[in-house]
PyMOL Python script that loads the backbone (N, CA, C, O; Angstrom):
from pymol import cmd

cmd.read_pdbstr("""\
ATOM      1  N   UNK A   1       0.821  -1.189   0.000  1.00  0.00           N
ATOM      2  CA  UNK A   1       0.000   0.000   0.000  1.00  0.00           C
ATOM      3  C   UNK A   1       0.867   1.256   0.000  1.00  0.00           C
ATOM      4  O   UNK A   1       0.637   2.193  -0.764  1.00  0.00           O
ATOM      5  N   UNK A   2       1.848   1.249   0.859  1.00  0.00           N
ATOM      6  CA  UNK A   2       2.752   2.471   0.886  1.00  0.00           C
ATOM      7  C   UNK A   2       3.594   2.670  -0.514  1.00  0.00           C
ATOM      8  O   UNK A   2       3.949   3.798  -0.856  1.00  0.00           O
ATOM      9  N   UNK A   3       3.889   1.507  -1.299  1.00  0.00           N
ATOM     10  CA  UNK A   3       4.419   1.483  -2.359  1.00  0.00           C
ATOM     11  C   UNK A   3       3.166   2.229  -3.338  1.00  0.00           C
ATOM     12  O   UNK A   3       3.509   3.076  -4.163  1.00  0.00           O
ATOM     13  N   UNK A   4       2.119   1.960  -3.229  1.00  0.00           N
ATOM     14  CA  UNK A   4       0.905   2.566  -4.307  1.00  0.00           C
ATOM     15  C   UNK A   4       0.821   4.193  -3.910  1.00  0.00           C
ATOM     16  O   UNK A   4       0.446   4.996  -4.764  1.00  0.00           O
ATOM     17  N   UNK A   5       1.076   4.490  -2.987  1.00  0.00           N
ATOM     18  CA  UNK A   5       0.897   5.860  -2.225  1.00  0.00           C
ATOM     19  C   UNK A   5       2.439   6.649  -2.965  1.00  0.00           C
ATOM     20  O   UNK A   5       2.515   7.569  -3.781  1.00  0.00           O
ATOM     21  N   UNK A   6       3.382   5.959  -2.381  1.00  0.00           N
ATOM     22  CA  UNK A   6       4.862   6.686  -3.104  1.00  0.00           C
ATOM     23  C   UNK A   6       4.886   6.957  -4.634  1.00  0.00           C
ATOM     24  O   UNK A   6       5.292   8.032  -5.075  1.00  0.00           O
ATOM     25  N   UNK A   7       4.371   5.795  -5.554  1.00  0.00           N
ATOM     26  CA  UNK A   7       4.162   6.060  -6.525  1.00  0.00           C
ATOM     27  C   UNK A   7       3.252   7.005  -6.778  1.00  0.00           C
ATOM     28  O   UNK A   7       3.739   7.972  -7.364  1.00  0.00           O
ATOM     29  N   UNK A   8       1.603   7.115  -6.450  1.00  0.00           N
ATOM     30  CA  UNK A   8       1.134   8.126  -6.598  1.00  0.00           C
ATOM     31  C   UNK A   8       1.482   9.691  -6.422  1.00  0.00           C
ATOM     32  O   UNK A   8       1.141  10.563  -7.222  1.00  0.00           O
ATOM     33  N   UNK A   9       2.305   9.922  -5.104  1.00  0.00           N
ATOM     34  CA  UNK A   9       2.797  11.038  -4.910  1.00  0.00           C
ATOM     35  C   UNK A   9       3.805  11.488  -5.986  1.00  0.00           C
ATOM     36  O   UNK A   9       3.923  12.704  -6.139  1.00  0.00           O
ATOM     37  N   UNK A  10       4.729  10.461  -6.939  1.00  0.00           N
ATOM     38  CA  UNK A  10       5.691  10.601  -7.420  1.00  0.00           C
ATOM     39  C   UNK A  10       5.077  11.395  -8.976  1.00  0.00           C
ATOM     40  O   UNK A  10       5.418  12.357  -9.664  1.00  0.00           O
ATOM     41  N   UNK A  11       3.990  10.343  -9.011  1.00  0.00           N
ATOM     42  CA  UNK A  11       3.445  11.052 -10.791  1.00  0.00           C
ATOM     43  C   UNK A  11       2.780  12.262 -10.594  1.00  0.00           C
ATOM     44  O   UNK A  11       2.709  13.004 -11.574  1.00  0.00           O
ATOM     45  N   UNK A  12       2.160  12.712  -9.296  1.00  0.00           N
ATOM     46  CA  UNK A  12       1.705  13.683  -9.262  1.00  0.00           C
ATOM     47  C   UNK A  12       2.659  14.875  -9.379  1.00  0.00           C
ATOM     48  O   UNK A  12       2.501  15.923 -10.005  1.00  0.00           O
ATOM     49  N   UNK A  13       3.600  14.500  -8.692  1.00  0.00           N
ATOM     50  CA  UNK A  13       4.518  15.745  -8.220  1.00  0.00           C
ATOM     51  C   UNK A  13       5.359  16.105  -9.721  1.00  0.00           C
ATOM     52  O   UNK A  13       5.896  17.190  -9.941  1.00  0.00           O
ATOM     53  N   UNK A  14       5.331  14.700 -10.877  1.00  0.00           N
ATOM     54  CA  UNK A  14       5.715  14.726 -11.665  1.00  0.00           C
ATOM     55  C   UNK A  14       5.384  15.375 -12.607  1.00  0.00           C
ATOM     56  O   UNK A  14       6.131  16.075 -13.290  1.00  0.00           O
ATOM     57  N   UNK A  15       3.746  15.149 -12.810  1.00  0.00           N
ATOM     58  CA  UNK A  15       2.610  15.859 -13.719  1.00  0.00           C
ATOM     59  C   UNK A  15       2.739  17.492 -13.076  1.00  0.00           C
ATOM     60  O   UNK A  15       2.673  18.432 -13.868  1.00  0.00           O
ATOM     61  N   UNK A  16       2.893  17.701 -11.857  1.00  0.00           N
ATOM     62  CA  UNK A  16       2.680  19.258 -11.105  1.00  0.00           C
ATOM     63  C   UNK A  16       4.026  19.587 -11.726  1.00  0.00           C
ATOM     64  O   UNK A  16       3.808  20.569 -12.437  1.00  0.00           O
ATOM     65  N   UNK A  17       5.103  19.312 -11.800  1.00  0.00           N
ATOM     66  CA  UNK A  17       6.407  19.708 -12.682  1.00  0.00           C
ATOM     67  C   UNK A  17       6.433  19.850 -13.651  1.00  0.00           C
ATOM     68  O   UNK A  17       7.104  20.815 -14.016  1.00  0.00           O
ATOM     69  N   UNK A  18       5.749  19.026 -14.710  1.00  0.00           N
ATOM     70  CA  UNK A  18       5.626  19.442 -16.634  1.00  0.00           C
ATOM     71  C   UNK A  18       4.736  20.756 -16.535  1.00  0.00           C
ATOM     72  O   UNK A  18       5.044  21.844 -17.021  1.00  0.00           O
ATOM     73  N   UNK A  19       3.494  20.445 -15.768  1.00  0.00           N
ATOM     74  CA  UNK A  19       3.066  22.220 -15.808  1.00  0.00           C
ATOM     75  C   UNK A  19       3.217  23.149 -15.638  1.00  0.00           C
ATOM     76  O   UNK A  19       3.046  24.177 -16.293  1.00  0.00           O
ATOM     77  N   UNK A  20       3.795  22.793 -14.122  1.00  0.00           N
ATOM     78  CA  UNK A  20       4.632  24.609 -14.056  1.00  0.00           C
ATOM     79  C   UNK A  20       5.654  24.840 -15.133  1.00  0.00           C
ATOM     80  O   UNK A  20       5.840  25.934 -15.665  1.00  0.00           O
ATOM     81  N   UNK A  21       6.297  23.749 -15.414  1.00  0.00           N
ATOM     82  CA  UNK A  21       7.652  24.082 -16.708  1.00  0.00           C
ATOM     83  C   UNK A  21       6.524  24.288 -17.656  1.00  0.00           C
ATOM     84  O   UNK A  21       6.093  25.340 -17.184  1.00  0.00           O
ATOM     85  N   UNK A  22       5.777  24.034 -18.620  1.00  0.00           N
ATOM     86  CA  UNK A  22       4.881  24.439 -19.489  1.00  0.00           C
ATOM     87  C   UNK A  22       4.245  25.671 -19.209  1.00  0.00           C
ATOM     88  O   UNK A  22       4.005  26.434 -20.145  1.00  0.00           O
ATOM     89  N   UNK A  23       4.001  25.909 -18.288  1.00  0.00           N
ATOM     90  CA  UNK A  23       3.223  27.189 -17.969  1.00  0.00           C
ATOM     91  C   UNK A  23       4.247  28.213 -17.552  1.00  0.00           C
ATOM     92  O   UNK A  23       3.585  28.703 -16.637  1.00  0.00           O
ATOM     93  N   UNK A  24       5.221  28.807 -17.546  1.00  0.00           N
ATOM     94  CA  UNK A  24       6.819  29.301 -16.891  1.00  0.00           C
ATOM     95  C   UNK A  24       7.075  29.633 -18.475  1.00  0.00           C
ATOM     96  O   UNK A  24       7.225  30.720 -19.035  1.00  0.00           O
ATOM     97  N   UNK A  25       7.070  28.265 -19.004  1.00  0.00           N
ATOM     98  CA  UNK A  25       7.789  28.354 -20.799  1.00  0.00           C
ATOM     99  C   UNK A  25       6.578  29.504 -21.175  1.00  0.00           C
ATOM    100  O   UNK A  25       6.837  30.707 -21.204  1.00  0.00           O
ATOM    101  N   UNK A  26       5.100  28.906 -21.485  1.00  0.00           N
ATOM    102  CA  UNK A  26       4.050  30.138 -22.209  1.00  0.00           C
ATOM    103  C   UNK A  26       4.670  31.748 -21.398  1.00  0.00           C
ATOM    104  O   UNK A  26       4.872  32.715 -22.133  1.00  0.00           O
ATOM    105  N   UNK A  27       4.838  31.824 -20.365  1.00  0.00           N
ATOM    106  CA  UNK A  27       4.331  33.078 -19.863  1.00  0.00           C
ATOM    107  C   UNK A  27       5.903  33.599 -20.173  1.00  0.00           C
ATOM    108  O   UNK A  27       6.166  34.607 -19.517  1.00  0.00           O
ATOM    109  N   UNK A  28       6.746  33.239 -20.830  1.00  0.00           N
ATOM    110  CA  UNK A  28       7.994  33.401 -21.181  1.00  0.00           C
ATOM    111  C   UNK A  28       7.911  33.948 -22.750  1.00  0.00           C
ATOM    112  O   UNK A  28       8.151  34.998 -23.346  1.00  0.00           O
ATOM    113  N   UNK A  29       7.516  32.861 -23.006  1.00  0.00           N
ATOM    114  CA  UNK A  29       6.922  33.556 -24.622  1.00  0.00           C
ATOM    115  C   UNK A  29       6.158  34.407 -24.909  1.00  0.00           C
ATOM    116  O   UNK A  29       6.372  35.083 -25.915  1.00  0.00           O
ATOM    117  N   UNK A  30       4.829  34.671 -23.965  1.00  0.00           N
ATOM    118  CA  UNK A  30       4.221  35.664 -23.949  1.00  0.00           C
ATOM    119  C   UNK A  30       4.951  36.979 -23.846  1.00  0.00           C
ATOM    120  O   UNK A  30       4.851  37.930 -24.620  1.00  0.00           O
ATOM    121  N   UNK A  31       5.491  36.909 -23.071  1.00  0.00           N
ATOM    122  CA  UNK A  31       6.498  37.799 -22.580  1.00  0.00           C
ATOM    123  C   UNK A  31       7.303  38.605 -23.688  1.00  0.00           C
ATOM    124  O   UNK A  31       7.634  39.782 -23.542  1.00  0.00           O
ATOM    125  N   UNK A  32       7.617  37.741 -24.956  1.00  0.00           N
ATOM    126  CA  UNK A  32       8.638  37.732 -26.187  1.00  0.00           C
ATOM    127  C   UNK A  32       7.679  38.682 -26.766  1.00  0.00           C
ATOM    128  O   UNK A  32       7.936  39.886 -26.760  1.00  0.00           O
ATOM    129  N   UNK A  33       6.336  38.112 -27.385  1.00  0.00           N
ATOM    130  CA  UNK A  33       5.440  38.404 -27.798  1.00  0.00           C
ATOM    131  C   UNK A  33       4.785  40.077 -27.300  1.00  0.00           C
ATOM    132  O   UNK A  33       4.624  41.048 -28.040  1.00  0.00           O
ATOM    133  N   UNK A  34       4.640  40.024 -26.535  1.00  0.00           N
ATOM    134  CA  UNK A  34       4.575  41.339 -26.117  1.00  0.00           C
ATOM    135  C   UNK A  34       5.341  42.804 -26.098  1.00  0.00           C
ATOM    136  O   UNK A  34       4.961  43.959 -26.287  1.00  0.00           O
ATOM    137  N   UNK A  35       6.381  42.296 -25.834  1.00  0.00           N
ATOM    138  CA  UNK A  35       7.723  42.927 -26.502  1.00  0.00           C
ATOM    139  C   UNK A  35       7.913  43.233 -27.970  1.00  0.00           C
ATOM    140  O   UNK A  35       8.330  44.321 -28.366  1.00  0.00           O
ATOM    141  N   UNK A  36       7.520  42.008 -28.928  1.00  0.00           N
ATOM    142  CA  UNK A  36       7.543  42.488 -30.263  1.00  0.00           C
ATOM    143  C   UNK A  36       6.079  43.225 -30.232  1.00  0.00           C
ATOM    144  O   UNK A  36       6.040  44.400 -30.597  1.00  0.00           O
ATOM    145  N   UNK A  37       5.081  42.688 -29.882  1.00  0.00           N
ATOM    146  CA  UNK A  37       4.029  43.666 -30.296  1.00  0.00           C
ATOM    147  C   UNK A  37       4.513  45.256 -29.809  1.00  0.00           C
ATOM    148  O   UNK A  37       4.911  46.015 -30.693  1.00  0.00           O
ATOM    149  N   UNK A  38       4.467  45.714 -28.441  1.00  0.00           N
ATOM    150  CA  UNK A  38       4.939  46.937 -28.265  1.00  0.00           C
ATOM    151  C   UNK A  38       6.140  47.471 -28.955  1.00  0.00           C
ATOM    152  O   UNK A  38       6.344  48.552 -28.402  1.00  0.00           O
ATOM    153  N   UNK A  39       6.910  47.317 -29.733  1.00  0.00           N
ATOM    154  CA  UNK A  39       8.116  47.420 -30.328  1.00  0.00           C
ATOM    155  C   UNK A  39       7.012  47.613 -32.027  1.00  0.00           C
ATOM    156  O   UNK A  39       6.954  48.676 -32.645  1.00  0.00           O
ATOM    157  N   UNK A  40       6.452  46.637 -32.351  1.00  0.00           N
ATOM    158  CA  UNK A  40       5.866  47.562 -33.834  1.00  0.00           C
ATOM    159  C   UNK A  40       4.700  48.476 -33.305  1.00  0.00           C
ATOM    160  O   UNK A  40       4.450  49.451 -34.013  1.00  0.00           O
ATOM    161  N   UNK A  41       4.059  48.331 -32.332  1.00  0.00           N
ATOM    162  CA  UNK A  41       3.109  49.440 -31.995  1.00  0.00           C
ATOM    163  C   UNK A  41       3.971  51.016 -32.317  1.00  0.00           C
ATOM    164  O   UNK A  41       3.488  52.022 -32.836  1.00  0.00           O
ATOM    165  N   UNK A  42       5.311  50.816 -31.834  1.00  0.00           N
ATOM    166  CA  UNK A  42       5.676  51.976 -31.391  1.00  0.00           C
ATOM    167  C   UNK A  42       6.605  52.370 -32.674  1.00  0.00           C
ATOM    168  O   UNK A  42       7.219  53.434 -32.607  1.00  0.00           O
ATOM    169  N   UNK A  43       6.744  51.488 -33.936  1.00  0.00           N
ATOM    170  CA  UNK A  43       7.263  51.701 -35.008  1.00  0.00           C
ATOM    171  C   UNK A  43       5.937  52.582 -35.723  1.00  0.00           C
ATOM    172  O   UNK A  43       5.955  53.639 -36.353  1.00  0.00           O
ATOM    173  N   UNK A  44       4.754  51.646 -35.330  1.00  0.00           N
ATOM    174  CA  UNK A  44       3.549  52.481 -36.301  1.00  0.00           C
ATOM    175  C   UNK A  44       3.454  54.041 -36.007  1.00  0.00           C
ATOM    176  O   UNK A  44       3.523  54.936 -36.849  1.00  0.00           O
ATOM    177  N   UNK A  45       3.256  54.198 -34.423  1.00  0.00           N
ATOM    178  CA  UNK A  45       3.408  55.710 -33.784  1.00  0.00           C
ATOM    179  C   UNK A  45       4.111  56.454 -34.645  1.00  0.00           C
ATOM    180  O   UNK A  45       3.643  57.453 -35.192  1.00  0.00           O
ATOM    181  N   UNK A  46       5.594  55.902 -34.872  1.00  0.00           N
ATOM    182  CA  UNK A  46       6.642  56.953 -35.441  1.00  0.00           C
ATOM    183  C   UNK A  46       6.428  57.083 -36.662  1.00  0.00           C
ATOM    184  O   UNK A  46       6.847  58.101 -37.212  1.00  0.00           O
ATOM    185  N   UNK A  47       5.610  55.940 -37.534  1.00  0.00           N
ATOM    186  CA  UNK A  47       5.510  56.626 -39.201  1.00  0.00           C
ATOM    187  C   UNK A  47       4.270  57.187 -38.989  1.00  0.00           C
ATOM    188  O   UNK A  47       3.928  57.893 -39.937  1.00  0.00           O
ATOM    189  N   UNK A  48       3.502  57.131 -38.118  1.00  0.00           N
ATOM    190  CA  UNK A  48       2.029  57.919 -37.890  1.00  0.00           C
ATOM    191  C   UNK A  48       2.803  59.557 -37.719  1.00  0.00           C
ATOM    192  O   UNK A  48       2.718  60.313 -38.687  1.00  0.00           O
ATOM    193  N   UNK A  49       3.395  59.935 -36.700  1.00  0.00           N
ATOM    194  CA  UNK A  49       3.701  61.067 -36.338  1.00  0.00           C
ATOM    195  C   UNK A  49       4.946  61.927 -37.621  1.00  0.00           C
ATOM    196  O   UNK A  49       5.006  63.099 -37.993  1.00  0.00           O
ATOM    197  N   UNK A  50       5.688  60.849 -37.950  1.00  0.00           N
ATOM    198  CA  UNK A  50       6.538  61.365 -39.380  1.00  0.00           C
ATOM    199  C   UNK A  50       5.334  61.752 -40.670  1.00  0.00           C
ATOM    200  O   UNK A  50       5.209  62.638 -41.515  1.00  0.00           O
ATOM    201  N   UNK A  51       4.860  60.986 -40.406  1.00  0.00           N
ATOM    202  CA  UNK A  51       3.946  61.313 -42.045  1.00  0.00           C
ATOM    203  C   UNK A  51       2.810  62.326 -41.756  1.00  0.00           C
ATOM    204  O   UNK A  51       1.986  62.497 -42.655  1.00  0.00           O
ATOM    205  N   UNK A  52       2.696  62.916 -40.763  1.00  0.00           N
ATOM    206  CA  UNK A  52       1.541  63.945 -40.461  1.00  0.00           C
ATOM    207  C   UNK A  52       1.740  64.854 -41.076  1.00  0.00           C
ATOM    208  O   UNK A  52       0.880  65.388 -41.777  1.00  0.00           O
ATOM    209  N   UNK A  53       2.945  65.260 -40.961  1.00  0.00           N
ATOM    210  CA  UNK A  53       3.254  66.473 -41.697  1.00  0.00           C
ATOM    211  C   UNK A  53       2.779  66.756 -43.107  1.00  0.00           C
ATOM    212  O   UNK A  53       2.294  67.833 -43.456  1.00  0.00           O
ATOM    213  N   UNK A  54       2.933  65.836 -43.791  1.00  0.00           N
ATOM    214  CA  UNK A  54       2.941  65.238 -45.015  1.00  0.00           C
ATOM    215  C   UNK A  54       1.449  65.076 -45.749  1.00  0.00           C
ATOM    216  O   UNK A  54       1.127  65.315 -46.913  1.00  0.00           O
ATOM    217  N   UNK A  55       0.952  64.763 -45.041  1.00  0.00           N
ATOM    218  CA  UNK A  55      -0.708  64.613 -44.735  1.00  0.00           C
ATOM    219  C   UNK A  55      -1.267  65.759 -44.769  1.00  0.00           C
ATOM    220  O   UNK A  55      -2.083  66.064 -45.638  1.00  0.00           O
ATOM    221  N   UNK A  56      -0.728  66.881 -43.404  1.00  0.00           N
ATOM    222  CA  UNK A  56      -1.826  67.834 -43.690  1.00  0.00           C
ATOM    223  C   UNK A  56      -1.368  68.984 -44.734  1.00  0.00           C
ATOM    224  O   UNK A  56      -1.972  70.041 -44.919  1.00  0.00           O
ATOM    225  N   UNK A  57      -0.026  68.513 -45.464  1.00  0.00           N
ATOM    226  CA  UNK A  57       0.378  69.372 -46.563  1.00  0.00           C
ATOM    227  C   UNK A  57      -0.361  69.141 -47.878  1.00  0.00           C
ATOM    228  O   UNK A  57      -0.853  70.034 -48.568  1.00  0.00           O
ATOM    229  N   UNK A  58      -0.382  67.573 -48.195  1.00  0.00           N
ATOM    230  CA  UNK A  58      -1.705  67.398 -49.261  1.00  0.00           C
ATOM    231  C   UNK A  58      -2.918  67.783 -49.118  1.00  0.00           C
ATOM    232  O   UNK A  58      -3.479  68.351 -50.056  1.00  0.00           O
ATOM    233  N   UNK A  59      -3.587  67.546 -47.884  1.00  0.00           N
ATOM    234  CA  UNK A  59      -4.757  68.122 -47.649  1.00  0.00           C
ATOM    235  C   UNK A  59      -5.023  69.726 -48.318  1.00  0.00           C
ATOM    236  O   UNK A  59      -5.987  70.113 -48.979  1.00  0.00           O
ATOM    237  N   UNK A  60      -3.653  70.574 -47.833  1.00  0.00           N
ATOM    238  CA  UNK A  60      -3.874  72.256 -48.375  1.00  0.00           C
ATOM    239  C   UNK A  60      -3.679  71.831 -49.215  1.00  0.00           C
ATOM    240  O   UNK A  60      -4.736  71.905 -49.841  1.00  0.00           O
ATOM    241  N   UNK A  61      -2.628  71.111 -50.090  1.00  0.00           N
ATOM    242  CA  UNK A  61      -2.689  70.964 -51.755  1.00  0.00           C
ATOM    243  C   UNK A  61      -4.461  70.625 -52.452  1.00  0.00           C
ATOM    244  O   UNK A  61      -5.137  71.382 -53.148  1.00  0.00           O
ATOM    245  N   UNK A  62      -4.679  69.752 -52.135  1.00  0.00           N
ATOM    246  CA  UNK A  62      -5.857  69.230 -52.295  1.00  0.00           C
ATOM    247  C   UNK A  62      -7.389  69.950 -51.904  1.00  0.00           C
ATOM    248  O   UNK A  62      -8.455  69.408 -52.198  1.00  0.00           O
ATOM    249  N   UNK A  63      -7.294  71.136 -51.259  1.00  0.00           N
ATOM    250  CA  UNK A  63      -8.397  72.446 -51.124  1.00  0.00           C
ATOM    251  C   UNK A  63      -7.697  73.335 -52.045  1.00  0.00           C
ATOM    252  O   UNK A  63      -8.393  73.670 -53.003  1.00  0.00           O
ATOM    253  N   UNK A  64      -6.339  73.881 -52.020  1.00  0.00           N
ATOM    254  CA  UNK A  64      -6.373  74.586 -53.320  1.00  0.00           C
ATOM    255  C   UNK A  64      -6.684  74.160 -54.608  1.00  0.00           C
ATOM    256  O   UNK A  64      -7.570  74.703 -55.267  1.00  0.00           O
ATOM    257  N   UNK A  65      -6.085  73.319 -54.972  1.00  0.00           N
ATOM    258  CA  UNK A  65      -6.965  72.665 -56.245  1.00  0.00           C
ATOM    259  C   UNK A  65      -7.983  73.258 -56.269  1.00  0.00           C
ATOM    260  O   UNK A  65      -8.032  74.298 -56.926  1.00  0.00           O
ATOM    261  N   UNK A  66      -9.163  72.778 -55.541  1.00  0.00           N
ATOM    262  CA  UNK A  66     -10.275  73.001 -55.690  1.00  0.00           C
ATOM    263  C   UNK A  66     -10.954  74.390 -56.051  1.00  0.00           C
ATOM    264  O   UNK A  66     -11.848  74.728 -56.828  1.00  0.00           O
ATOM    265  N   UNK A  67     -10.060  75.105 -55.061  1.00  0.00           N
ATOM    266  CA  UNK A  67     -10.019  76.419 -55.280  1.00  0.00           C
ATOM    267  C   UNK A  67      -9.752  76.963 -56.725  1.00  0.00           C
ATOM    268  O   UNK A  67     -10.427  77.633 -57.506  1.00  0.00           O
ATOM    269  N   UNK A  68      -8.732  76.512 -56.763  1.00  0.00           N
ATOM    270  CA  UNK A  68      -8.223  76.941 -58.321  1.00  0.00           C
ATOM    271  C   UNK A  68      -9.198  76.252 -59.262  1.00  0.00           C
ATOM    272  O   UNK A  68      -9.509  76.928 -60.243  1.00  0.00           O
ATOM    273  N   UNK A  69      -9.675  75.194 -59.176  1.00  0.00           N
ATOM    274  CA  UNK A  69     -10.655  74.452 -60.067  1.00  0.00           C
ATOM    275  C   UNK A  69     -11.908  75.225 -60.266  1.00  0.00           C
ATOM    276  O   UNK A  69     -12.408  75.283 -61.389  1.00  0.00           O
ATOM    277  N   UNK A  70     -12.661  76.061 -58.842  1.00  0.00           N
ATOM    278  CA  UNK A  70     -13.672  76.598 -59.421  1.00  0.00           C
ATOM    279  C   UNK A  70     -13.130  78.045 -59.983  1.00  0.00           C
ATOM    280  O   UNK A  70     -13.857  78.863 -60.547  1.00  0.00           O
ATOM    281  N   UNK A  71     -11.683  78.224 -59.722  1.00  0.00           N
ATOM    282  CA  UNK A  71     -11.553  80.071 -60.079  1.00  0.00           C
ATOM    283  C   UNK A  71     -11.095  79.841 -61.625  1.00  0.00           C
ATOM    284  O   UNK A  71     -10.946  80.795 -62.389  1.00  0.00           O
ATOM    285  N   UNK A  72     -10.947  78.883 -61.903  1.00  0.00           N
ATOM    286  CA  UNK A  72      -9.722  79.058 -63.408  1.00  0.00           C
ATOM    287  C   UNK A  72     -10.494  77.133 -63.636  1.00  0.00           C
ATOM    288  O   UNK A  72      -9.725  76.208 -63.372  1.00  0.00           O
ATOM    289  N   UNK A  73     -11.356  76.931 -63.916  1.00  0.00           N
ATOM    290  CA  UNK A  73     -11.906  75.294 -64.373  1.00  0.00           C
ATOM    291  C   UNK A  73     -10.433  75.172 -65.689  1.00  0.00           C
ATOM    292  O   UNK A  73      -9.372  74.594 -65.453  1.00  0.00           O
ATOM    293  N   UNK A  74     -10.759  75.838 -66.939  1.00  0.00           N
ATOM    294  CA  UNK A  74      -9.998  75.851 -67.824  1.00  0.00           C
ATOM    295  C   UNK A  74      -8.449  74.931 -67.714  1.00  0.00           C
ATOM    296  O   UNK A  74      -8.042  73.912 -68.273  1.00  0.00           O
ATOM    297  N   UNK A  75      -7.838  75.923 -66.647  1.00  0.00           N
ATOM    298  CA  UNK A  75      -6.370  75.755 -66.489  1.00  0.00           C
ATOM    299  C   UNK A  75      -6.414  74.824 -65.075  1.00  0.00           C
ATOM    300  O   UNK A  75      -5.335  74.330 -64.748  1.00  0.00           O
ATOM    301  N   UNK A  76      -7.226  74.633 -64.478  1.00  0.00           N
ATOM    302  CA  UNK A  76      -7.234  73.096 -63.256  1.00  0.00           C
ATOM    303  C   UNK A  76      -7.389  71.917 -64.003  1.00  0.00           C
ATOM    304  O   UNK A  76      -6.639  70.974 -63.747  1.00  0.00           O
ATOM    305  N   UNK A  77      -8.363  71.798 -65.014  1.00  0.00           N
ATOM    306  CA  UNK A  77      -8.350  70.593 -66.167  1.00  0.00           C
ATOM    307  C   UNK A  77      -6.917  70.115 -66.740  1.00  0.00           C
ATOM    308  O   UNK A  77      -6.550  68.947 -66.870  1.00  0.00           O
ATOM    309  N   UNK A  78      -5.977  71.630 -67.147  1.00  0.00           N
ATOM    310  CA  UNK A  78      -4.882  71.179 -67.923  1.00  0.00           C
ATOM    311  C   UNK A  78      -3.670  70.536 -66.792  1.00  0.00           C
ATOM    312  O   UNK A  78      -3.149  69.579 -67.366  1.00  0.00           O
ATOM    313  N   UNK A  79      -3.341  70.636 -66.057  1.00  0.00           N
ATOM    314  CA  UNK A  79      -3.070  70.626 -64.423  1.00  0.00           C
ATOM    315  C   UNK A  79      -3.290  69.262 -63.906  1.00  0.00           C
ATOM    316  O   UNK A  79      -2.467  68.593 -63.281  1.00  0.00           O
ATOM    317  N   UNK A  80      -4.894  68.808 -64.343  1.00  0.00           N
ATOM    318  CA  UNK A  80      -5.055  67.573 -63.625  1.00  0.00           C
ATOM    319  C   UNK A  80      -4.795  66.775 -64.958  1.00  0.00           C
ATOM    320  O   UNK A  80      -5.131  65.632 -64.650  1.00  0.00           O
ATOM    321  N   UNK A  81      -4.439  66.755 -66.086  1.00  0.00           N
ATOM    322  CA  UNK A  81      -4.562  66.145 -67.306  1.00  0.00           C
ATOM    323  C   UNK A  81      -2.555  66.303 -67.066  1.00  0.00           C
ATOM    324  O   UNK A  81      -2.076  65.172 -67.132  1.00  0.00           O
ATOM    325  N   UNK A  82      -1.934  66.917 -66.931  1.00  0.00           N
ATOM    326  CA  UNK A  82      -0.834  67.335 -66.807  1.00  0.00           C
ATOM    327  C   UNK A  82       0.053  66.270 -66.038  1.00  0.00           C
ATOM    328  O   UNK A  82       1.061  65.625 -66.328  1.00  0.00           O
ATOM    329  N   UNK A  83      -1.140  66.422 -64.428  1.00  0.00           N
ATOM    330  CA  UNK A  83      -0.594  65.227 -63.507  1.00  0.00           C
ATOM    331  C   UNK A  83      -0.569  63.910 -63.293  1.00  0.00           C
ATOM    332  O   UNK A  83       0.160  63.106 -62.712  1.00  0.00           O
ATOM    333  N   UNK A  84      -1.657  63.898 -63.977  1.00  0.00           N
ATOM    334  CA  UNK A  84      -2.336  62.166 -64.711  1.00  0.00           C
ATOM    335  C   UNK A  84      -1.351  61.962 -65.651  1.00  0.00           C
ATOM    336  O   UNK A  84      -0.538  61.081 -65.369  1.00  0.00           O
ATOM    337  N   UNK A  85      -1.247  62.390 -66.417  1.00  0.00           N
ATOM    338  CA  UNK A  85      -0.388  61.736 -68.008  1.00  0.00           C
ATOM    339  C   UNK A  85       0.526  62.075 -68.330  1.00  0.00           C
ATOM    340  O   UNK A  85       0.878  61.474 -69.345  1.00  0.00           O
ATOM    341  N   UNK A  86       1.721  63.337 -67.753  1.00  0.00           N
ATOM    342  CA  UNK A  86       2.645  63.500 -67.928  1.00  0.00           C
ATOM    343  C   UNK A  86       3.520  63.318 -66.837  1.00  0.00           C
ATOM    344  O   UNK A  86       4.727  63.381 -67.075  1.00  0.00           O
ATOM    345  N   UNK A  87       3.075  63.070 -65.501  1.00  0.00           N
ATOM    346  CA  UNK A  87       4.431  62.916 -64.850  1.00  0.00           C
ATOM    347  C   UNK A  87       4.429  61.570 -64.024  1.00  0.00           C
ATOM    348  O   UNK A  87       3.413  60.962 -63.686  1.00  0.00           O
ATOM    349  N   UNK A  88       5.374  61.306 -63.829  1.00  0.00           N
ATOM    350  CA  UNK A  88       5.492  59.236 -63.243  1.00  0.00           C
ATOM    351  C   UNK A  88       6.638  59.572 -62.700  1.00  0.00           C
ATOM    352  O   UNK A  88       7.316  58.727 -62.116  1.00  0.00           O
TER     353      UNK A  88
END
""", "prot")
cmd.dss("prot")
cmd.show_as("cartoon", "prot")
cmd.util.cbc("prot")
cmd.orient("prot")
């Protein structure tokens, strides 16, 4: 009987050891994982905040146009025909 008891204690304590090592390993990797996620989060930030500039400079490009489109239609046509098909 004490032999059925030692053994039992033994697989248990054995099975309680693969999990904590399995569960130690995930929360290790998680760990990795999190790190790369915050690391491109904070790559996106920086082309978010680099390209703003950039952004709200087309935007004024893109109301003058318009501007110019209803003051001069004529010469905004040649302009947008200009930017379409002549330059790459």
């Amino acid at each position: 009987m004490l032999k059925v008891f030692i053994t039992a204690t033994i697989i248990s304590m054995l099975a309680l050891f693969v999990q904590v090592y399995f569960a130690s390993a995930s929360q290790a990797e998680t760990k990795i994982y999190k790190a790369k996620c915050d690391s491109l989060q904070h790559v996106a930030d920086s082309l978010y905040w680099e390209l703003l500039p950039t952004q709200i400079e087309f935007g004024r490009y893109q109301v003058a146009y318009e501007i110019f489109a209803e003051r001069n239609p004529k010469a905004a046509k040649q302009y947008g025909d200009i930017i379409s098909n002549e330059t790459e």
